[in-house]
C-alpha positions, 0 to 999 in steps of 0.5 A: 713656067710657074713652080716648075720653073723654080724647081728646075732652078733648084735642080740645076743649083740656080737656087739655093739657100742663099737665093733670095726668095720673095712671097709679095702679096697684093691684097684689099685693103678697101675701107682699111687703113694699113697705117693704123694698127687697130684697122689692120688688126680687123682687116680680114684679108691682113689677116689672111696674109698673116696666116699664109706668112706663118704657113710658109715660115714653117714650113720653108725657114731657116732652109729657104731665104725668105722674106715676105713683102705687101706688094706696093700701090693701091690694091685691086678690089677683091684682091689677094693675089701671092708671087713668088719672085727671085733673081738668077744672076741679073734675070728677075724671075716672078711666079703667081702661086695663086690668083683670087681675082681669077680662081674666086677664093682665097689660098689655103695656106696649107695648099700653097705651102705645100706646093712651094715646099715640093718645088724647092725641096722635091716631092717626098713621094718620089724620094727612094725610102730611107 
């Protein structure tokens, strides 16, 4: 489960660059209005999201197909959790790549790009050297 199981995706060509792969993050938005661009704008768990969205788009595109989604519905307070969703065939696969609700802190978006990156391109410590 979890990243090992998109890296086996990945190893075995299941996933490639044309494989869609989502980032759907649910996250507060008490006392916030999304709708508004000012409240957004203040919204310091947007702009988390923000910040990890530019992470992982660094890191990961133009190689990976990505496309980052806020997830639908109403939020769950002291929320901001990331998934990783993708489809193999018509097997719809989704994957928590960090969970606020349970680990009581936000990602680091350093941390969590790095993880994926491993997982879709490998560990570049195990790579022979060039």
């Amino acid at each position: 489960g979890g990243l090992g199981m998109v890296a086996e995706h990945v190893i075995k060509g299941k996933v490639d660059a044309d494989t869609v792969l989502c980032i759907e993050v649910e996250f507060c938005t008490h006392g916030y209005d999304l709708a508004s661009p000012e409240e957004a704008a203040s919204n310091p768990s947007y702009l988390h999201y923000m910040k990890l969205c530019d992470a992982i788009e660094a890191a990961l595109y133009p190689e990976w197909n990505l496309c980052f989604v806020i997830k639908d519905g109403k939020a769950r307070l002291g929320a901001f959790e990331v998934s990783l969703l993708w489809t193999v065939g018509s097997v719809e696969f989704n994957v928590t790549l960090h969970s606020k609700l349970q680990q009581r802190k936000l990602p680091q978006p350093g941390t969590l790009t790095n993880r994926l990156s491993i997982a879709l391109n490998g560990d570049p410590d195990d790579r022979p050297p060039s």
